[in-house]
N, CA, C, O and CB atoms as a CASP TS submission, in Angstrom:
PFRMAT TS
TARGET T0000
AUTHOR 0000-0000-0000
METHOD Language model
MODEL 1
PARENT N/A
ATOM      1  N   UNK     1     -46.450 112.958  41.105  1.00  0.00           N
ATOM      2  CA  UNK     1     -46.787 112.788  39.710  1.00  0.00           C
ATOM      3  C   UNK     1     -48.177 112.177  39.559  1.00  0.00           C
ATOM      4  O   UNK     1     -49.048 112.630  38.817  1.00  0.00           O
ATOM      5  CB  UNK     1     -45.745 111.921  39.017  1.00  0.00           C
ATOM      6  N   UNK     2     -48.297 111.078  40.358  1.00  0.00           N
ATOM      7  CA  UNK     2     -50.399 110.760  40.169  1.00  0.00           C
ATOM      8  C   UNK     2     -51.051 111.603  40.627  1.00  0.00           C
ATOM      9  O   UNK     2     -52.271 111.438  40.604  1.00  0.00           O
ATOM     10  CB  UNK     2     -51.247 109.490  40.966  1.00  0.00           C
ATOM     11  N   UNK     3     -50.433 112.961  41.284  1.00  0.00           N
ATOM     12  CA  UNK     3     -51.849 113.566  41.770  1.00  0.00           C
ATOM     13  C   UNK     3     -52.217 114.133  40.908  1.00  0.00           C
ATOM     14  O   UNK     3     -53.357 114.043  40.452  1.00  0.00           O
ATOM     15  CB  UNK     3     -51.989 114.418  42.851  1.00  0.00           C
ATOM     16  N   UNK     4     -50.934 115.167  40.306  1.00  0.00           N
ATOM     17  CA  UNK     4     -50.850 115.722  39.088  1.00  0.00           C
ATOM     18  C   UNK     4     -51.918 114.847  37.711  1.00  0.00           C
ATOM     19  O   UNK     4     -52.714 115.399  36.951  1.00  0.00           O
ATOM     20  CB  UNK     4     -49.157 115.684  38.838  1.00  0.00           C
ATOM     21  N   UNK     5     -51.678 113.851  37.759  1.00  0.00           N
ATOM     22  CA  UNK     5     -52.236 113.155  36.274  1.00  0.00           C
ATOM     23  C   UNK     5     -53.615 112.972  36.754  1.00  0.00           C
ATOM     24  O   UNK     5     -54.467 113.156  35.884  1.00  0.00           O
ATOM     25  CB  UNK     5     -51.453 111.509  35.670  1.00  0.00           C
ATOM     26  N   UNK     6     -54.054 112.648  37.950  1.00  0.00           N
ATOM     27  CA  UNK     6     -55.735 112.439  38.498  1.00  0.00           C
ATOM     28  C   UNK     6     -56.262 113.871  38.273  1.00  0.00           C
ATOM     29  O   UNK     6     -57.353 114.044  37.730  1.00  0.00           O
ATOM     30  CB  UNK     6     -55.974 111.936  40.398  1.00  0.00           C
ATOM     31  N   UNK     7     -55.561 114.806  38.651  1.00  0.00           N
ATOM     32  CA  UNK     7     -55.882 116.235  38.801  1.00  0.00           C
ATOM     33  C   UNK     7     -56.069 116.349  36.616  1.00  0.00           C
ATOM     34  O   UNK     7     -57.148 116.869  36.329  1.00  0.00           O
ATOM     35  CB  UNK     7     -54.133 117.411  39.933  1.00  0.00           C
ATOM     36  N   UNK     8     -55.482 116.078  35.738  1.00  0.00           N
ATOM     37  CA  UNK     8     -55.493 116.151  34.229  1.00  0.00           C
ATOM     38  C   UNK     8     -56.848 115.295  34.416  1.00  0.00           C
ATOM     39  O   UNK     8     -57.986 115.669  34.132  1.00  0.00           O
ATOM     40  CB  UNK     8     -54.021 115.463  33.208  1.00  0.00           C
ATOM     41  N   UNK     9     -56.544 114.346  34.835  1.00  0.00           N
ATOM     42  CA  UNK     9     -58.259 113.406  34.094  1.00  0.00           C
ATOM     43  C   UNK     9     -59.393 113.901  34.677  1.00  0.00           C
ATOM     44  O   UNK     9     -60.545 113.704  34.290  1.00  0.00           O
ATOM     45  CB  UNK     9     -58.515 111.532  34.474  1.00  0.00           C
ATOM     46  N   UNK    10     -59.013 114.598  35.692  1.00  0.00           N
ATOM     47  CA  UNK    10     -60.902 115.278  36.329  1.00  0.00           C
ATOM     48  C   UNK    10     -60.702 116.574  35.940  1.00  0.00           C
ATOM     49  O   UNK    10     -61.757 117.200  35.840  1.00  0.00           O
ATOM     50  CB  UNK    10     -61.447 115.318  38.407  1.00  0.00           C
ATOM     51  N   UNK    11     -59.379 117.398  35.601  1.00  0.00           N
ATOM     52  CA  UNK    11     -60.363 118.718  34.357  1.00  0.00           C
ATOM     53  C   UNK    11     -60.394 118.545  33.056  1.00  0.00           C
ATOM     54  O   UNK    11     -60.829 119.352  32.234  1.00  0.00           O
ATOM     55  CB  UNK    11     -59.779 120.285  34.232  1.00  0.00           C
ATOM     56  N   UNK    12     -59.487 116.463  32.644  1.00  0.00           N
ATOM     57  CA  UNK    12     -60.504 116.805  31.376  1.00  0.00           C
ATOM     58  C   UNK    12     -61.980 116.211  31.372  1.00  0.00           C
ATOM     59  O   UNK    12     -62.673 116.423  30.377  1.00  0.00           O
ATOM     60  CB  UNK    12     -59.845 116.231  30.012  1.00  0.00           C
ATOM     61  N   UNK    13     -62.424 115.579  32.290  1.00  0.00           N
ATOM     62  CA  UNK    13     -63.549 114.606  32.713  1.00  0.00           C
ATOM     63  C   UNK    13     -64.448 116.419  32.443  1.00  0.00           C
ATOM     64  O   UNK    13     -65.285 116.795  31.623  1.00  0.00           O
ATOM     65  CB  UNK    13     -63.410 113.471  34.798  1.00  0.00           C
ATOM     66  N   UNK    14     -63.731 117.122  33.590  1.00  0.00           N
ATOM     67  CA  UNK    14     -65.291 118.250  33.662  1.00  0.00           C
ATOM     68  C   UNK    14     -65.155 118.641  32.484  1.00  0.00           C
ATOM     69  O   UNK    14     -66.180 118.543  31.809  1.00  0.00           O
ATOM     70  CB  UNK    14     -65.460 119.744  34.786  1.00  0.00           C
ATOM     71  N   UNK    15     -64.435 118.973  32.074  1.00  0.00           N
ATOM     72  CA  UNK    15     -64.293 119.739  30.267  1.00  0.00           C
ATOM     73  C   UNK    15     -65.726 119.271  29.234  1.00  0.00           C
ATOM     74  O   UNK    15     -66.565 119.886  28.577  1.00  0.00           O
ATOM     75  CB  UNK    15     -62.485 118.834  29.199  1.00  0.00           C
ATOM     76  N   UNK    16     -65.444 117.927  29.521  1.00  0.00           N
ATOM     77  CA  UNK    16     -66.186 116.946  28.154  1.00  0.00           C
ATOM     78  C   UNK    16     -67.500 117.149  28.703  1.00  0.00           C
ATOM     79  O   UNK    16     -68.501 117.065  27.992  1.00  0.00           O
ATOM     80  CB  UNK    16     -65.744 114.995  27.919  1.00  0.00           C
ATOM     81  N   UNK    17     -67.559 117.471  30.211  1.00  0.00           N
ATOM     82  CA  UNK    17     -69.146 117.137  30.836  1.00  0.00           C
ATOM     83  C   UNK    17     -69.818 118.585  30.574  1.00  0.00           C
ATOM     84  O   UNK    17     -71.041 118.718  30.594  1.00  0.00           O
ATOM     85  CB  UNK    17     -69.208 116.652  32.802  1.00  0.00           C
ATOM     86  N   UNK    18     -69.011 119.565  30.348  1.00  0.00           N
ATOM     87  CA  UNK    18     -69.482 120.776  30.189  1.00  0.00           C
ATOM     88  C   UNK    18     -70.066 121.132  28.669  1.00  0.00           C
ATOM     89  O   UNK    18     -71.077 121.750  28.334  1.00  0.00           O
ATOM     90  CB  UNK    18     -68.393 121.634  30.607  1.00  0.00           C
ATOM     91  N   UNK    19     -68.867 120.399  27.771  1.00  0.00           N
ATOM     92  CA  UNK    19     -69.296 120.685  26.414  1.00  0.00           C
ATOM     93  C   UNK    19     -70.530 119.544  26.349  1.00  0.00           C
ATOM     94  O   UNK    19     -71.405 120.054  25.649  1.00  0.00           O
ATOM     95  CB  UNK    19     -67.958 120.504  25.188  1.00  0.00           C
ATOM     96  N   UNK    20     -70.878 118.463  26.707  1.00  0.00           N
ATOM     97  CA  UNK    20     -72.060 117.641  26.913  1.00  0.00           C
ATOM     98  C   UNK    20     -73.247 118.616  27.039  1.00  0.00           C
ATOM     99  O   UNK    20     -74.001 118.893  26.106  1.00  0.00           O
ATOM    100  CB  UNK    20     -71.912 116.704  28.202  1.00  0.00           C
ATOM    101  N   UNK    21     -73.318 119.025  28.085  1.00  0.00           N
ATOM    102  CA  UNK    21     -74.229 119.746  28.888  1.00  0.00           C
ATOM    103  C   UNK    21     -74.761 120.798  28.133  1.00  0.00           C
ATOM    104  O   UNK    21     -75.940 120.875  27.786  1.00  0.00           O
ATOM    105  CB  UNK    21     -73.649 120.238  30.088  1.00  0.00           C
ATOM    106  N   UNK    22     -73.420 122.025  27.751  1.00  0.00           N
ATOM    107  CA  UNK    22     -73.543 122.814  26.258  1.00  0.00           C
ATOM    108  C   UNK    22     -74.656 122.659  25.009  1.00  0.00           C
ATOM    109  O   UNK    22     -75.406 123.396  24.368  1.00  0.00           O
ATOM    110  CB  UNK    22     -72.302 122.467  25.562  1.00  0.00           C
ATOM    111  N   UNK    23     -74.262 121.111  25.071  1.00  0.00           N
ATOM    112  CA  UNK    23     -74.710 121.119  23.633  1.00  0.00           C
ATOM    113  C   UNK    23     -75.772 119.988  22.986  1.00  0.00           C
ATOM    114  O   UNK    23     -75.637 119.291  21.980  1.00  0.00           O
ATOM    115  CB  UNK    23     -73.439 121.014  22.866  1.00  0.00           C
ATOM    116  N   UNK    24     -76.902 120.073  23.967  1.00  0.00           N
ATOM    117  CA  UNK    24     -77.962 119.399  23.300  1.00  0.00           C
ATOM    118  C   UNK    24     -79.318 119.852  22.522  1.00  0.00           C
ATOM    119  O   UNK    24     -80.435 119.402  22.267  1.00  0.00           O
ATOM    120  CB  UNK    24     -78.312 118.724  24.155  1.00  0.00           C
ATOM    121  N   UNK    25     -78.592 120.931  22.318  1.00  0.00           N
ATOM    122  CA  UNK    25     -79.841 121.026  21.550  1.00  0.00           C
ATOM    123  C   UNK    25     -79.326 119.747  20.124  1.00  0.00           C
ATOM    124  O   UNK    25     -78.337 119.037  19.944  1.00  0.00           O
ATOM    125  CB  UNK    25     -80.178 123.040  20.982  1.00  0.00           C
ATOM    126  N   UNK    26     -80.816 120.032  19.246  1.00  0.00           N
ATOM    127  CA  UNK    26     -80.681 119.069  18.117  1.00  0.00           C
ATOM    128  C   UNK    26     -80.420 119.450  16.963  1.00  0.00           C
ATOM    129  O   UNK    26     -80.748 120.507  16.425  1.00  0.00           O
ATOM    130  CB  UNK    26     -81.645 118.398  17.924  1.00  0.00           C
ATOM    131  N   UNK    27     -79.726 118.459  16.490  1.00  0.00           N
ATOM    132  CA  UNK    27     -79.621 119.191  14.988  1.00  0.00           C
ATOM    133  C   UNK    27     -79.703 118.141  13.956  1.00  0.00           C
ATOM    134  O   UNK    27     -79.536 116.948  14.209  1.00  0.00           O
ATOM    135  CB  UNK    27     -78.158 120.040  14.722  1.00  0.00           C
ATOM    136  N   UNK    28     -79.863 118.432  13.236  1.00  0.00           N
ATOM    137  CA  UNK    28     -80.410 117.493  11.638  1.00  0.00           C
ATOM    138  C   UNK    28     -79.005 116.928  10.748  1.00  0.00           C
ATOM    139  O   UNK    28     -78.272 117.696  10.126  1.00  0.00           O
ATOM    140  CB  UNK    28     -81.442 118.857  10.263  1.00  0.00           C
ATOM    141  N   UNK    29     -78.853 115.820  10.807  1.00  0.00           N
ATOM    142  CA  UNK    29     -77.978 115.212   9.934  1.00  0.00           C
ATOM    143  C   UNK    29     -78.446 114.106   8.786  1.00  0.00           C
ATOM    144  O   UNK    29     -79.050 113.035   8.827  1.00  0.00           O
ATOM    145  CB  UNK    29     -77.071 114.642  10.787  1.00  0.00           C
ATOM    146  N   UNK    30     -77.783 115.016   7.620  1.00  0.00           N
ATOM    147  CA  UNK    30     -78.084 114.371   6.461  1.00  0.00           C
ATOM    148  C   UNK    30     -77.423 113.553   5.961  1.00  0.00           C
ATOM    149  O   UNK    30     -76.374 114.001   6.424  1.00  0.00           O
ATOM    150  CB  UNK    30     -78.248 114.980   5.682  1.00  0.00           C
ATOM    151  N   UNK    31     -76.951 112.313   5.131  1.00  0.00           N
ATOM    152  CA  UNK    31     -76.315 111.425   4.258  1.00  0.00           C
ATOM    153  C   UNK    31     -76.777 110.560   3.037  1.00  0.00           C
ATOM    154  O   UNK    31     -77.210 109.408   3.010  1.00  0.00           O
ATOM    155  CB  UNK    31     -75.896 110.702   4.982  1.00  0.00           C
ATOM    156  N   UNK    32     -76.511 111.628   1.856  1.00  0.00           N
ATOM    157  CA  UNK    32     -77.252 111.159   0.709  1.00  0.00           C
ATOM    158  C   UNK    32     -79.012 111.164   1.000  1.00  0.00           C
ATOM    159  O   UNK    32     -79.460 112.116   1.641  1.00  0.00           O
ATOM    160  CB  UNK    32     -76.645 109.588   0.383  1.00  0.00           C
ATOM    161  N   UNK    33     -79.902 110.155   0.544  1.00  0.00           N
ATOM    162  CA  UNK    33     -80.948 110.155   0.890  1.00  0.00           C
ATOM    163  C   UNK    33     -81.721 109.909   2.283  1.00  0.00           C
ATOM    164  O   UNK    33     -82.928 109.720   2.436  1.00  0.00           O
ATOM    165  CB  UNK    33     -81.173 109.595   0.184  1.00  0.00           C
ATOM    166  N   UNK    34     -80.650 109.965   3.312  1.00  0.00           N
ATOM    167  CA  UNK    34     -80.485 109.573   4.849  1.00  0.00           C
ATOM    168  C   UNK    34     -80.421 110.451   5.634  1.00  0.00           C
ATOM    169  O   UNK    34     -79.354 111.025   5.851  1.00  0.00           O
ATOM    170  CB  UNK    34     -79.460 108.893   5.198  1.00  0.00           C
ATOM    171  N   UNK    35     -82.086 110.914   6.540  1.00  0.00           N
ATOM    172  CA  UNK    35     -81.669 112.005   7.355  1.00  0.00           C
ATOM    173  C   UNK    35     -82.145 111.732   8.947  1.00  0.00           C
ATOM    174  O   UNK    35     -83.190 111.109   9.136  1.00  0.00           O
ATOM    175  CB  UNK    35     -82.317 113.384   6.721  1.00  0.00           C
ATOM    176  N   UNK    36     -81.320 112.233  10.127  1.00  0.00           N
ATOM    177  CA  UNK    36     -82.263 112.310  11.308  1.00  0.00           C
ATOM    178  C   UNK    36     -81.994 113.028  12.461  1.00  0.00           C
ATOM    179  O   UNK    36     -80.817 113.362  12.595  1.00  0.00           O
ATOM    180  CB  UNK    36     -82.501 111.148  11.762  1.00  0.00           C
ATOM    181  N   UNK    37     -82.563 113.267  13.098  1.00  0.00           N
ATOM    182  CA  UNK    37     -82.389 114.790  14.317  1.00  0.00           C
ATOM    183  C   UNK    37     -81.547 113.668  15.470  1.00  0.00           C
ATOM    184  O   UNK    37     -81.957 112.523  15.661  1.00  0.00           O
ATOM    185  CB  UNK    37     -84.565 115.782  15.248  1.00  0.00           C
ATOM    186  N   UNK    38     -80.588 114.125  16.011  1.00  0.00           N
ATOM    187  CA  UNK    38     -80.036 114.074  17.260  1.00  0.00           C
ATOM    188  C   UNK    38     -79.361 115.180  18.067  1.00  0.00           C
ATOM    189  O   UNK    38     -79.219 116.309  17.596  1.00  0.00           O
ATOM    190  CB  UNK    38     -79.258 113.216  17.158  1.00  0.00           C
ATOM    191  N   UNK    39     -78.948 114.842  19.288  1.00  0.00           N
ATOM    192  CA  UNK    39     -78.215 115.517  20.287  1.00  0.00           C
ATOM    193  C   UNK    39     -76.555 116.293  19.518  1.00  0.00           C
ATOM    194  O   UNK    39     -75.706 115.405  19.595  1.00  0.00           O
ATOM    195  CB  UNK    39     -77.942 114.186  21.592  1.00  0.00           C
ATOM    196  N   UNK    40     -76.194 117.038  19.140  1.00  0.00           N
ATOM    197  CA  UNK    40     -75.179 117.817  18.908  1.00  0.00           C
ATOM    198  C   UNK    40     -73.749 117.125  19.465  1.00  0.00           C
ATOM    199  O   UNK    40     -72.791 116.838  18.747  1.00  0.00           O
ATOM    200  CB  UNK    40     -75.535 119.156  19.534  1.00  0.00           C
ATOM    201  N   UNK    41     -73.851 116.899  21.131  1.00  0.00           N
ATOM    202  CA  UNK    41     -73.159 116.113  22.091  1.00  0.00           C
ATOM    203  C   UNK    41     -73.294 114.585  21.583  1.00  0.00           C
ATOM    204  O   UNK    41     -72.272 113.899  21.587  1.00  0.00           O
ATOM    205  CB  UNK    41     -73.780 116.364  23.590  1.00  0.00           C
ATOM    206  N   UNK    42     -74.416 114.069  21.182  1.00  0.00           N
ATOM    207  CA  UNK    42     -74.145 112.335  20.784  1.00  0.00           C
ATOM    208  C   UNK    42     -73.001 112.957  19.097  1.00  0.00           C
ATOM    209  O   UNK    42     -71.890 112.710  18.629  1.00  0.00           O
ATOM    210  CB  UNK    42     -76.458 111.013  20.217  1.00  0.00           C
ATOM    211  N   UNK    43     -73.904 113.617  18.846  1.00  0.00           N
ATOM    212  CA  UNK    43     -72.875 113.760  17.238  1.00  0.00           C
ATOM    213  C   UNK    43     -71.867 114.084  17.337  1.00  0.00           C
ATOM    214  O   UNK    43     -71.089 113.653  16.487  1.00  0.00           O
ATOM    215  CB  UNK    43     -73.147 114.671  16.160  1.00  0.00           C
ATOM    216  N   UNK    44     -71.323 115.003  18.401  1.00  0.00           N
ATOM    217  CA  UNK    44     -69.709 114.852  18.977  1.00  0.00           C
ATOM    218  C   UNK    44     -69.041 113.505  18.960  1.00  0.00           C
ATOM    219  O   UNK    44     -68.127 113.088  18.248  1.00  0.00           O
ATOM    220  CB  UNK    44     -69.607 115.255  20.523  1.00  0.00           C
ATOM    221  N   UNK    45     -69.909 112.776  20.179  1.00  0.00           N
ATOM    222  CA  UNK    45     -69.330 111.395  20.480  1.00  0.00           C
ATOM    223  C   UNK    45     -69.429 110.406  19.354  1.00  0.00           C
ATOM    224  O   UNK    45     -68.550 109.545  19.324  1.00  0.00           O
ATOM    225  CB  UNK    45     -70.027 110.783  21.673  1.00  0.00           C
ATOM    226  N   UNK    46     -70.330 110.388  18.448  1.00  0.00           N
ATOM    227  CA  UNK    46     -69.939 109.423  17.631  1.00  0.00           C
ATOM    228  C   UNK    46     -68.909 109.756  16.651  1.00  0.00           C
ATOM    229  O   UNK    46     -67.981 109.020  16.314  1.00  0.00           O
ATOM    230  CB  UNK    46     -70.983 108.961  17.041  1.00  0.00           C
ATOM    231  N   UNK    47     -69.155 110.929  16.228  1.00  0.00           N
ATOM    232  CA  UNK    47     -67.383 111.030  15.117  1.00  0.00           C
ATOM    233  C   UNK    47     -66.130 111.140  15.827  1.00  0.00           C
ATOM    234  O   UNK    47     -65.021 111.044  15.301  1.00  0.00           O
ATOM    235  CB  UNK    47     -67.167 112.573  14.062  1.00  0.00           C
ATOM    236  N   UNK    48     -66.421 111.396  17.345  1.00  0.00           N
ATOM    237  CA  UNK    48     -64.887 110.704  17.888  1.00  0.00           C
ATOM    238  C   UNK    48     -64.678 109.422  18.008  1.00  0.00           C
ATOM    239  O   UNK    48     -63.491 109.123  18.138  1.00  0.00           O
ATOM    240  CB  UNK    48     -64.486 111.045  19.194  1.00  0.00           C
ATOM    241  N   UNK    49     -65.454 108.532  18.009  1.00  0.00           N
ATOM    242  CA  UNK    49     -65.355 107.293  18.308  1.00  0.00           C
ATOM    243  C   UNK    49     -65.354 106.385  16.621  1.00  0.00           C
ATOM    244  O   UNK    49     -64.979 105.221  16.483  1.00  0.00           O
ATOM    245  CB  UNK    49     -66.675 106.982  19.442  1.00  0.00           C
ATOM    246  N   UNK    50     -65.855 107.258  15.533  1.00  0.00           N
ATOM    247  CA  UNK    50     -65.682 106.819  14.340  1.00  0.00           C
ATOM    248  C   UNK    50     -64.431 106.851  14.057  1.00  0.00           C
ATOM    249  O   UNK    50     -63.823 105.965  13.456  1.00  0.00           O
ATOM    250  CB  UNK    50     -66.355 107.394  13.492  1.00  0.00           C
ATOM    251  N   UNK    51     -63.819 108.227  14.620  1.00  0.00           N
ATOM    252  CA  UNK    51     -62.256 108.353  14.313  1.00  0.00           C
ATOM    253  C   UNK    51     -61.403 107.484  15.297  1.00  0.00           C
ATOM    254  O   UNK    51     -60.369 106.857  15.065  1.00  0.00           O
ATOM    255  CB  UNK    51     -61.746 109.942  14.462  1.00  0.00           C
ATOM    256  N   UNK    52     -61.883 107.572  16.079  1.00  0.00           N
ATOM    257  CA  UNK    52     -60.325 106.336  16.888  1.00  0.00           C
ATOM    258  C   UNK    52     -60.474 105.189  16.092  1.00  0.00           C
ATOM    259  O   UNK    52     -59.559 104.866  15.336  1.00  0.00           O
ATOM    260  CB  UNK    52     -60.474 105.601  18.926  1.00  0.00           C
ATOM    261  N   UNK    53     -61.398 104.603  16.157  1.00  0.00           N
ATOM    262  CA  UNK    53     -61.799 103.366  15.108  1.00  0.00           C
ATOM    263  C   UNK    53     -60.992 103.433  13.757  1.00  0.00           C
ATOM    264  O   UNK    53     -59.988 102.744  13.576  1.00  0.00           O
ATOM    265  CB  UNK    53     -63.477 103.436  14.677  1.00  0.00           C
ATOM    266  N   UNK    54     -61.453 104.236  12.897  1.00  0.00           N
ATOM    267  CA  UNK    54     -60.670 104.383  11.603  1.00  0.00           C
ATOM    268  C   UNK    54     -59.656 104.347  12.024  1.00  0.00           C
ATOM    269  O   UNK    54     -59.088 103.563  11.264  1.00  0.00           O
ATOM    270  CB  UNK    54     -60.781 105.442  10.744  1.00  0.00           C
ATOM    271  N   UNK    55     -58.582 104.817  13.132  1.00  0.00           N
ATOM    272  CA  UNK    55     -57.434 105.582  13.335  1.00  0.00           C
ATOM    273  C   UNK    55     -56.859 104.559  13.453  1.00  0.00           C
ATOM    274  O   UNK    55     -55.824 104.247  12.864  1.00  0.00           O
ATOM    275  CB  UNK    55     -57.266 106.581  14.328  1.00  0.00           C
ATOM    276  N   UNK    56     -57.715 103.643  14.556  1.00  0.00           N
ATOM    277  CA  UNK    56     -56.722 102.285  14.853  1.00  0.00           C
ATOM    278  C   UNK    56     -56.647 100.963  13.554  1.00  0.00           C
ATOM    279  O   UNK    56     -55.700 100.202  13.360  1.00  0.00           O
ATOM    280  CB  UNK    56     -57.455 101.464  16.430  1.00  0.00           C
ATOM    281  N   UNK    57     -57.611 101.001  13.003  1.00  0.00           N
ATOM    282  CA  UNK    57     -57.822 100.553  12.162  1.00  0.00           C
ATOM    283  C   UNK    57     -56.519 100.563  11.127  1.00  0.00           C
ATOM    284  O   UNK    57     -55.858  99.545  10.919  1.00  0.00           O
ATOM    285  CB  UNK    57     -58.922 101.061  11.905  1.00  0.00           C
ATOM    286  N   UNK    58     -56.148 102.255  10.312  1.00  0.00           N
ATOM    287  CA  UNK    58     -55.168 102.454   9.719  1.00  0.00           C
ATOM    288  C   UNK    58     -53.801 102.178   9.864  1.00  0.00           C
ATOM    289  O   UNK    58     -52.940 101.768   9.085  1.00  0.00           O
ATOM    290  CB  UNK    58     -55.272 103.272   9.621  1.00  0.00           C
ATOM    291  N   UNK    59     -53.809 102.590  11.374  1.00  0.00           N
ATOM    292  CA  UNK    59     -52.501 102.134  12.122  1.00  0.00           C
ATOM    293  C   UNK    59     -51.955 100.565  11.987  1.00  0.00           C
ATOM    294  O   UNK    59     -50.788 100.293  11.704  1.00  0.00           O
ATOM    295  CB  UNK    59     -52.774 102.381  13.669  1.00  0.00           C
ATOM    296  N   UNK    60     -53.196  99.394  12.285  1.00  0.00           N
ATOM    297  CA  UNK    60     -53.244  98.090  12.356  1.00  0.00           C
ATOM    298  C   UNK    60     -52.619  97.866  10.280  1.00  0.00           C
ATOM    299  O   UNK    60     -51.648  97.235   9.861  1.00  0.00           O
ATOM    300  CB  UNK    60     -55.197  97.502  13.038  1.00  0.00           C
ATOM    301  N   UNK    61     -53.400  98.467   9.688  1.00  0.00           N
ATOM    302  CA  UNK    61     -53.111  98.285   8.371  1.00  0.00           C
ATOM    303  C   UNK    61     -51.483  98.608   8.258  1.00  0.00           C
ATOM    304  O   UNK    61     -50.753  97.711   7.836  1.00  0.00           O
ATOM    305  CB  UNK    61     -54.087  99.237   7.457  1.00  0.00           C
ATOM    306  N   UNK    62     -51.175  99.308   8.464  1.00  0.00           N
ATOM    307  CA  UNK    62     -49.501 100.370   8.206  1.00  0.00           C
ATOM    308  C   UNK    62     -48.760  99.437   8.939  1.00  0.00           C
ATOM    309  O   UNK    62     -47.646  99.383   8.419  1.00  0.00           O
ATOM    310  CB  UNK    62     -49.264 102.303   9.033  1.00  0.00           C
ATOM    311  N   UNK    63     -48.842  98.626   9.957  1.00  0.00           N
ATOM    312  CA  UNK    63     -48.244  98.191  10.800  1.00  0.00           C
ATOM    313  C   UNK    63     -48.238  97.157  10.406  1.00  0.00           C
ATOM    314  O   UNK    63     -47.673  96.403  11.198  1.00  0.00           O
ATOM    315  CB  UNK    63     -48.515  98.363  11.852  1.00  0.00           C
ATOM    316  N   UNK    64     -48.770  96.430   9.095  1.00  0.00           N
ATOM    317  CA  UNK    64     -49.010  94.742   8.811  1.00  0.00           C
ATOM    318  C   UNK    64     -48.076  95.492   7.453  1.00  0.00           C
ATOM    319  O   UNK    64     -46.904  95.151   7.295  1.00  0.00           O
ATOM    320  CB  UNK    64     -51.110  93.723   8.571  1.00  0.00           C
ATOM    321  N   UNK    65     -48.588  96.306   6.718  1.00  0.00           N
ATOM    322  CA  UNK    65     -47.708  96.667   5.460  1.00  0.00           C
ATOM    323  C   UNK    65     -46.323  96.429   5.687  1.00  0.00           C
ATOM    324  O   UNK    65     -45.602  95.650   5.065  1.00  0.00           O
ATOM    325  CB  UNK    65     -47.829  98.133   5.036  1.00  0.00           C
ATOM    326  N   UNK    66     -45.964  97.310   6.813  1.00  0.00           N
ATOM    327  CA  UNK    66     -44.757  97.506   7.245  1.00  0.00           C
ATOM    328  C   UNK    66     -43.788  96.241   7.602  1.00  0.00           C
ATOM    329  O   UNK    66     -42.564  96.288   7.475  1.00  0.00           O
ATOM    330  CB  UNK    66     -44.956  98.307   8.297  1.00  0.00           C
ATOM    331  N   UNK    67     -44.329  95.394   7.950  1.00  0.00           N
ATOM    332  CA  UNK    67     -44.455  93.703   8.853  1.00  0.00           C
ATOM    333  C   UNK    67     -43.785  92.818   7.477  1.00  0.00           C
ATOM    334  O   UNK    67     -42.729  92.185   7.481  1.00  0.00           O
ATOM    335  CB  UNK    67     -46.712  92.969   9.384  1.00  0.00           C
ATOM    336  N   UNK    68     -44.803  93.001   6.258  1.00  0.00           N
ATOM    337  CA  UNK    68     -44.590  92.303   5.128  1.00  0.00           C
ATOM    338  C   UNK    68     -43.379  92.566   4.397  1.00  0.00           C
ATOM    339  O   UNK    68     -42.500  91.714   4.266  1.00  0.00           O
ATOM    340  CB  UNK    68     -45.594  92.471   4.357  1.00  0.00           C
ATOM    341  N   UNK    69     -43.297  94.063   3.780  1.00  0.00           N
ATOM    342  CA  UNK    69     -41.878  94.784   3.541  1.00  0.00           C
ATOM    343  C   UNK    69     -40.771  94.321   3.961  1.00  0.00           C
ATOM    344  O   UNK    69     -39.817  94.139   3.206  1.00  0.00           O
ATOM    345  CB  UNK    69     -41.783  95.944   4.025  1.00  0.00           C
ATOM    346  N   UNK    70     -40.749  94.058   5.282  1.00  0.00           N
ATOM    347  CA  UNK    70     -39.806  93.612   5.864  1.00  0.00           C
ATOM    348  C   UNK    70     -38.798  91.967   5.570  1.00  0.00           C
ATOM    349  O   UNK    70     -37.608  91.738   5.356  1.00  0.00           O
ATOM    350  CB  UNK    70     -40.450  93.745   6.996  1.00  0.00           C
ATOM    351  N   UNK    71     -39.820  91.257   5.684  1.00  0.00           N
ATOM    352  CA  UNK    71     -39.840  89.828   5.880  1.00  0.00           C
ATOM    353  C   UNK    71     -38.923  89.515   3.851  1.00  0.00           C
ATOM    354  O   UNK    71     -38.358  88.510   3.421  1.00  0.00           O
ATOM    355  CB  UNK    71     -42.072  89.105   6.322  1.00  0.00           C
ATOM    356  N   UNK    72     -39.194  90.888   3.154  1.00  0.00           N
ATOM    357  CA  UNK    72     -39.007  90.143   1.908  1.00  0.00           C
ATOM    358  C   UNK    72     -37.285  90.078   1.868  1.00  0.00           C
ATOM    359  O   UNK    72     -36.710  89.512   0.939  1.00  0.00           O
ATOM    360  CB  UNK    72     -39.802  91.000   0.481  1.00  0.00           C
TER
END
């Protein structure tokens, strides 16, 4: 069973390194009066990492809601 799961994390390791590699060219991102050129691949990585954030974030919220509900 660990070889199996080492064997999952190094084809998804090459996966991510491929779409990396893929995708630098640049591209232009705008927000309201806010604009600036980056890597395609950084703009991948930061809205995944915006979303776990939010994600855990929401979760932490739902999970204190839930906490309070309770207690009444």
């Amino acid at each position: 069973m660990d070889t199996l799961l080492l064997a999952v994390k190094i084809l998804v390791t090459l996966l991510v390194a491929i779409l990396f590699v893929q995708n630098i060219a640049l591209v232009e991102v705008r927000f309201l009066t806010w604009s600036m050129q980056l890597p395609l691949a950084l703009l991948l990585l930061v809205i995944y990492v915006l979303g776990m954030v939010s994600g855990k974030a929401l979760l932490h919220l739902l999970s204190r809601l839930r906490g309070r509900g309770s207690r009444r």
